[in-house]
C-alpha positions as CSV (number, residue, x, y, z in Angstrom):
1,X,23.7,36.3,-105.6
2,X,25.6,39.2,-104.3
3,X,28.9,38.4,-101.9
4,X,27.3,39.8,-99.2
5,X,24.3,37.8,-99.4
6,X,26.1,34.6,-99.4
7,X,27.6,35.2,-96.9
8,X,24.8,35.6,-94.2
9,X,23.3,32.9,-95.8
10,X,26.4,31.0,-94.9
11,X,26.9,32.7,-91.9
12,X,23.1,31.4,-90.8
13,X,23.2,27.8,-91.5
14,X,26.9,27.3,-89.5
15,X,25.0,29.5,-86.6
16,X,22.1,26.7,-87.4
17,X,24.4,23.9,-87.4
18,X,25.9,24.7,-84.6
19,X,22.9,25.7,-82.7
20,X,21.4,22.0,-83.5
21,X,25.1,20.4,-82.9
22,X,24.8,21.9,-78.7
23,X,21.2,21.6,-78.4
24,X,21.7,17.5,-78.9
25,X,24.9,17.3,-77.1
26,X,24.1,19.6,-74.4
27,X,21.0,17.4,-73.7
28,X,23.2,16.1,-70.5
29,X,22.9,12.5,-69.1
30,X,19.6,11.0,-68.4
31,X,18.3,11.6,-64.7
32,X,19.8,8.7,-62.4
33,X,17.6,6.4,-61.7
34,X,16.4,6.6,-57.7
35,X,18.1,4.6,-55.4
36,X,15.8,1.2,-54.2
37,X,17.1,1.2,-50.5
38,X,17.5,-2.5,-49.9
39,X,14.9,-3.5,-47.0
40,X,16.2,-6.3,-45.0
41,X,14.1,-9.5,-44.5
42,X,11.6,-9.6,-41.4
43,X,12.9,-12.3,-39.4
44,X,10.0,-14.3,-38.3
45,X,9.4,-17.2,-35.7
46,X,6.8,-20.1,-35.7
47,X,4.2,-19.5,-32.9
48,X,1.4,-21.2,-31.6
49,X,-2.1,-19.7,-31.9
50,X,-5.3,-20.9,-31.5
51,X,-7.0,-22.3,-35.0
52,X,-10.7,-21.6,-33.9
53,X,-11.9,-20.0,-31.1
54,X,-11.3,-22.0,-27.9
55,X,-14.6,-22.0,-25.4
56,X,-13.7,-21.4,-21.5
57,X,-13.4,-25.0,-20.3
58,X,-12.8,-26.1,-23.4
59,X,-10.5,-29.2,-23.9
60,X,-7.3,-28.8,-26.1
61,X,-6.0,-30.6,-28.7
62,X,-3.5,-31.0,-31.9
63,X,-6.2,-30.2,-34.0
64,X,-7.0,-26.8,-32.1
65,X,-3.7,-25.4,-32.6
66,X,-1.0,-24.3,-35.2
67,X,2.3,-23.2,-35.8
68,X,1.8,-19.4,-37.3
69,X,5.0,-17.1,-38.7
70,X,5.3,-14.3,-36.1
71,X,7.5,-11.0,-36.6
72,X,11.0,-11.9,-34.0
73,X,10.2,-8.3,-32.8
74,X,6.6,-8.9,-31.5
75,X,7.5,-11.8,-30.1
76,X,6.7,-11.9,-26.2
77,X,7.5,-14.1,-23.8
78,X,4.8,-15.8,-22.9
79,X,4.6,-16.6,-26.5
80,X,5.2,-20.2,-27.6
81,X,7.8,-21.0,-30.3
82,X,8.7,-24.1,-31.8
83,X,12.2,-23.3,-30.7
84,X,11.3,-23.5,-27.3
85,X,8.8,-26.3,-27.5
86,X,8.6,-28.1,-30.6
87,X,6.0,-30.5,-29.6
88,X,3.7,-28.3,-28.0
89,X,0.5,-29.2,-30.5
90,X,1.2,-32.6,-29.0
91,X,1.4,-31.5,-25.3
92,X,-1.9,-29.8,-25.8
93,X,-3.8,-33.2,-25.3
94,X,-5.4,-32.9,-21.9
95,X,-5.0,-29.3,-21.1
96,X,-8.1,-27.5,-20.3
97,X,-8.5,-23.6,-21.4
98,X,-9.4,-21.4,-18.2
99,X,-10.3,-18.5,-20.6
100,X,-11.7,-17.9,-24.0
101,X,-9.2,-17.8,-26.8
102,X,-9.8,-16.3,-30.3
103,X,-9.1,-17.5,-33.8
104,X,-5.7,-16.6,-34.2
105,X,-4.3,-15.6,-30.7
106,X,-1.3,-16.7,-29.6
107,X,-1.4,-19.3,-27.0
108,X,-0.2,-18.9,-23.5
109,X,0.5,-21.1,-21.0
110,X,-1.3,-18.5,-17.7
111,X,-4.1,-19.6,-19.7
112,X,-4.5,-23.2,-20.2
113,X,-4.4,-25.7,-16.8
114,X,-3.4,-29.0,-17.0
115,X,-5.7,-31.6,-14.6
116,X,-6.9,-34.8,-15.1
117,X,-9.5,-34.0,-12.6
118,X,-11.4,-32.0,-14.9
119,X,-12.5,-28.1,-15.3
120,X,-14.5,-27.0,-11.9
121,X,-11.4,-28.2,-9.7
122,X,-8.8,-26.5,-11.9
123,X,-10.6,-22.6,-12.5
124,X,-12.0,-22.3,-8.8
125,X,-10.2,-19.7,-6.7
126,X,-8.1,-20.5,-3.7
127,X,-10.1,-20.6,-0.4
128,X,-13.5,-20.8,-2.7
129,X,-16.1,-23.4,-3.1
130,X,-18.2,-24.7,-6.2
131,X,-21.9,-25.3,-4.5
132,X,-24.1,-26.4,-6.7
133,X,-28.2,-25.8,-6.3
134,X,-31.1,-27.1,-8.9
135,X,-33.0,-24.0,-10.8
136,X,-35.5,-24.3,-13.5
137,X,-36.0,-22.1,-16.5
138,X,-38.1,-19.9,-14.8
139,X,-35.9,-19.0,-11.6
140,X,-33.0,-18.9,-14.2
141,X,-33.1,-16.0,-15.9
142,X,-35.4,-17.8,-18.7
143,X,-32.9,-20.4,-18.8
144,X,-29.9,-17.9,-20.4
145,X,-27.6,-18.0,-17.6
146,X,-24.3,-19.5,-18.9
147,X,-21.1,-19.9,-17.2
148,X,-19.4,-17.1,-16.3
149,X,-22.1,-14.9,-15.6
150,X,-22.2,-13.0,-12.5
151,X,-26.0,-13.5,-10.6
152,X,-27.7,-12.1,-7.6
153,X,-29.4,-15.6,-5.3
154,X,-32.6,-14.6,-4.6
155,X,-34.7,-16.9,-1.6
156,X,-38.3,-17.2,-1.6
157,X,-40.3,-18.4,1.5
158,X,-43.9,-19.6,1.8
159,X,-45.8,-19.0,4.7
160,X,-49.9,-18.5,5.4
161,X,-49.4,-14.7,5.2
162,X,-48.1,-15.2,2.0
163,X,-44.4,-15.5,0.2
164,X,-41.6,-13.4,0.7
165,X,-38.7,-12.9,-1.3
166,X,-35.5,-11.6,-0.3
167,X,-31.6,-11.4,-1.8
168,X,-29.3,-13.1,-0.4
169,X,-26.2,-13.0,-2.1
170,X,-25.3,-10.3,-4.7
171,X,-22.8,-11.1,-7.7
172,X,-22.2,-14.6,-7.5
173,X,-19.9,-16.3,-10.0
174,X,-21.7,-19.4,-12.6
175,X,-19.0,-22.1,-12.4
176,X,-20.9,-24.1,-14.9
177,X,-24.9,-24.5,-15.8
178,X,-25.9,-28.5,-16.4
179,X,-23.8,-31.8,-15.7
180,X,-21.2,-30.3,-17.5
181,X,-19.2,-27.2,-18.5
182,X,-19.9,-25.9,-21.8
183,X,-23.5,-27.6,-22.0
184,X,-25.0,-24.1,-22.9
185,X,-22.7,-22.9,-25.4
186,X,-19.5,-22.4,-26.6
187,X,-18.6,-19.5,-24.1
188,X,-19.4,-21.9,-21.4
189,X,-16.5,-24.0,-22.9
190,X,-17.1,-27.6,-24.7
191,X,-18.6,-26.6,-27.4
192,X,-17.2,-26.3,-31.3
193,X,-17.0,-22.5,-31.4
194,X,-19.2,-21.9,-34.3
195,X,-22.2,-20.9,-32.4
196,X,-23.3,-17.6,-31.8
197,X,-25.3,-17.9,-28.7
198,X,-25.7,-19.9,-26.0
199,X,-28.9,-22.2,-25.8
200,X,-31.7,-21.9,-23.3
201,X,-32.0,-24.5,-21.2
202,X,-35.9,-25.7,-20.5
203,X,-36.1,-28.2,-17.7
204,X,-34.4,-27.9,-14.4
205,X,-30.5,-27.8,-14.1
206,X,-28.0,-27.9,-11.7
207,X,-26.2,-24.4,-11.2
208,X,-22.7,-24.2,-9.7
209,X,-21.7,-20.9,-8.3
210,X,-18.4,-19.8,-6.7
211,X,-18.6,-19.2,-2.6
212,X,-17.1,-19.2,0.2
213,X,-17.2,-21.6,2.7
214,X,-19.8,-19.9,5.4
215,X,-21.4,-18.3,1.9
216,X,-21.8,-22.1,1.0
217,X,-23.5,-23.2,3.8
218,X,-25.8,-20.1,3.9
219,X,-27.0,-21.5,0.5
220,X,-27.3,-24.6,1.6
221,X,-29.1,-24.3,4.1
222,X,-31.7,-21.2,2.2
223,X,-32.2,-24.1,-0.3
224,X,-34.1,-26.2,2.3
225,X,-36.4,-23.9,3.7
226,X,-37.2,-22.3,0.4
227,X,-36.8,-22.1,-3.4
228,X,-33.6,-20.5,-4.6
229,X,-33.7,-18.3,-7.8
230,X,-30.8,-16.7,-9.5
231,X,-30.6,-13.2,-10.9
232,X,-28.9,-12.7,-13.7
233,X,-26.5,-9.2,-13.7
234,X,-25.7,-7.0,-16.4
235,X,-21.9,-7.3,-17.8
236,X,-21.8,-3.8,-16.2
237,X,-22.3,-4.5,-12.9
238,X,-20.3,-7.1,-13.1
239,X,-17.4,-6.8,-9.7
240,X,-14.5,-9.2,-9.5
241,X,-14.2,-10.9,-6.1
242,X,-16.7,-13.5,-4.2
243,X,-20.0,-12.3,-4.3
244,X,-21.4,-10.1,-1.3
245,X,-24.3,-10.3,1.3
246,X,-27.9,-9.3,0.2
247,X,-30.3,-6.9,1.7
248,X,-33.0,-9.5,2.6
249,X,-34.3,-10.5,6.6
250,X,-31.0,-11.7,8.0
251,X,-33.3,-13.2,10.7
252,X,-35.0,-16.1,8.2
253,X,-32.3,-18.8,8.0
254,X,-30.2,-19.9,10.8
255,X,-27.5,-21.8,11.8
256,X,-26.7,-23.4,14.8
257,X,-22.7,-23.7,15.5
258,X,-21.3,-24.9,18.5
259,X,-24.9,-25.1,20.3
260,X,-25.3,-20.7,19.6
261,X,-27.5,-19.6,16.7
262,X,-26.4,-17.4,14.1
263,X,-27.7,-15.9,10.9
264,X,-26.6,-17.7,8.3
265,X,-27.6,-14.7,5.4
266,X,-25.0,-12.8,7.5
267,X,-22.1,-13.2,5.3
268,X,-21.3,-10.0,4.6
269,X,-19.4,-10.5,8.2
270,X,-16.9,-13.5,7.0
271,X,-16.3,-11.2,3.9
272,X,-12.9,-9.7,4.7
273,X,-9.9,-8.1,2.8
274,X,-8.5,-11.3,2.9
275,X,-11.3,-13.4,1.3
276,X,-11.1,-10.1,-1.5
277,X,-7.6,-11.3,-2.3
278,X,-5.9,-14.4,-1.4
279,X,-9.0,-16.2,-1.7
280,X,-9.6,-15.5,-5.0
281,X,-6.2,-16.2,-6.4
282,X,-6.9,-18.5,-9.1
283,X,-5.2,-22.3,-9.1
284,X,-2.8,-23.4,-11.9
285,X,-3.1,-26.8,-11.3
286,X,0.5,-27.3,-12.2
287,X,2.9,-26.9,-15.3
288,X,1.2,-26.9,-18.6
289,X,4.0,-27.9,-20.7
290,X,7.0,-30.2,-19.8
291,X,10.2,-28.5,-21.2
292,X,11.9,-28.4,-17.8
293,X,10.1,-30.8,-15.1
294,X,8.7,-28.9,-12.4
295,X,10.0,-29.6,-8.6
296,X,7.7,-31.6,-6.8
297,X,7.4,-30.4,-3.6
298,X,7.6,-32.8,-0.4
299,X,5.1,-32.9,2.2
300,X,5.8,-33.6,5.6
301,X,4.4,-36.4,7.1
302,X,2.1,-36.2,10.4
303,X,3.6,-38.1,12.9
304,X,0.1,-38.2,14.9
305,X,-3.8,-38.5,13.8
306,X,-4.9,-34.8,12.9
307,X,-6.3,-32.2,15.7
308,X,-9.8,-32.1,15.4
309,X,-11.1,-28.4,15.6
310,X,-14.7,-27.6,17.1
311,X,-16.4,-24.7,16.1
C-alpha cells in the first residue's frame, strides 16, 4: 500500500474514533427527573350528617346519625364537630326534625327542635293555630294530601235550590294528615325514608292546617253549617305566609261577637303586615344541644287574678 494511502486510511479511523469517542460522551446527562411538588395533607374534621334521609317530623336518634370526615375549609358554623360536641349522636334522642334532611347532609341545629310535647306544638308559627277538621278521600284531593302541602278550603252548602260551593281560604298550610305526623309517608315525617311516595289514605281523616286565630274560627264555624273540602295547590303556587281569604259569599257564615254580627269568611280583614311576619316566625322550642345551658328566663309573677278582656 502506497504511503499516502495509509495514511488516509489512518487518518479516517482516528477522525472515526474520535467521532464515536464525542458522540458517547457528548450524550450529556439524562433529563432531570420533574419535580413532585409535595401537596400537603387536607386537614379534615369529624361532622355530623344525617345517615338516611330524615322525614319532616321525624324523631332523631343515635342510629340516624354519624360522625363523617369533613374538609377544615368547608367547615361552617352551623356545622357540628365532635370537637365541639362529642356526644351529639347521643343528644339526638328526643329531638324532632322541623325539615327534611338528606342522606348525607350535615346536621344543623336551626333545624331540629327539641320538645317533649311532640311535633305540631314545636313547627307551628308564632301567633298561628293548628285547627284540625275531618275530610274524606274524596274532599281530599283523592286522599294525596300530605303534610306540608299548601291547600285552598273550599265550603259546600245544601239548600232546596240546590248546593253551593264557595272558597274560603286560599293556601292553607297541612300541619299533619291522620292522628299523627308522618302517617302518609316519609315527607310527612315518621316514616323510615325508603319510600318513594306517600300513601293514599281511604277513609276519613283528620286534617290539621295552620290559621290564624279569627281564620280558625271562620273554619270552625264553616264546618258546622256545611261540608269542608280541601284543595290541593300546585308546588308552584305555593306562597309562604298564612293562607289568605277566598272569593266565595262573605254573607253565608256569621259570627256573632260582642252581641254585633260579622262575617266570619271575612278574614282577609285580620290579615295584616303583621300577621305576614311576626306571626309566622317559626318556634325553636328551646336549645337542641346542651354544650353551654341556656338561661332560663324568669317570669314575673301576677300579683292579681288576670283582666278579663270582652270582645
Amino acid at each position: 500500500m502506497k504511503p499516502a494511502r495509509l495514511i488516509l486510511v489512518l487518518v479516517a479511523l482516528i477522525a472515526g474514533g474520535l467521532a464515536a469517542f464525542f458522540a458517547l460522551n457528548s450524550g450529556g446527562s439524562p433529563d432531570p427527573s420533574p419535580q413532585v411538588a409535595e401537596v400537603e395533607p387536607v386537614q379534615k374534621v369529624k361532622v355530623l350528617i344525617a345517615s338516611r334521609t330524615i322525614g319532616i317530623g321525624e324523631r332523631l336518634d343515635p342510629t340516624t346519625v354519624m360522625w363523617q370526615d369533613w374538609p377544615e375549609e368547608a367547615i361552617r358554623p352551623e356545622f357540628i364537630t365532635d370537637e365541639r360536641l362529642p356526644d351529639a349522636p347521643q343528644q339526638m334522642q328526643g329531638t324532632i326534625s322541623r325539615f327534611e334532611i338528606f342522606e348525607g347532609e350535615p346536621i344543623r341545629e336551626a333545624k331540629l327542635v327539641r320538645t317533649g310535647q311532640g311535633y305540631l306544638s314545636a313547627v307551628i308559627g308564632k301567633g298561628m293555630r293548628g285547627v284540625s277538621i275531618e275530610v274524606s278521600a274524596e274532599s281530599g284531593a283523592g286522599g294525596f294530601i300530605v303534610p306540608n302541602d299548601r291547600v285552598d278550603v273550599v265550603l259546600t252548602q245544601r239548600s232546596r235550590t240546590g248546593d253551593t260551593s264557595q272558597t274560603i281560604l286560599n293556601n292553607a298550610r297541612v300541619l299533619a294528615i291522620g292522628k299523627k305526623l308522618g302517617e302518609v309517608g316519609p315527607n310527612g315525617g315518621g316514616g323510615n325514608g325508603e319510600q318513594a311516595s306517600p300513601e293514599a289514605f281511604e277513609n276519613n281523616t283528620i286534617a290539621t292546617l295552620e290559621l290564624t286565630p279569627r281564620q280558625a274560627e271562620a273554619i270552625i264555624n264553616a264546618s258546622q253549617v256545611g261540608q269542608l273540602s280541601l284543595v290541593l295547590r300546585s308546588i308552584i303556587d305555593f306562597v309562604d305566609g298564612p293562607a289568605t281569604a277566598g272569593t266565595g259569599d262573605n254573607a253565608s257564615v256569621k259570627l256573632i261577637r260582642a252581641g254585633q254580627q260579622t262575617s266570619a269568611l271575612a278574614v282577609s280583614a285580620e290579615n295584616s303586615a303583621q300577621n305576614e311576619t311576626s306571626e309566622t316566625e317559626q318556634s325553636t322550642g328551646g336549645p337542641v344541644f346542651s354544650a353551654v345551658p341556656a338561661p332560663v328566663a324568669q317570669q314575673p309573677q301576677p300579683n292579681s287574678a288576670p283582666a278579663v278582656v270582652k270582645e
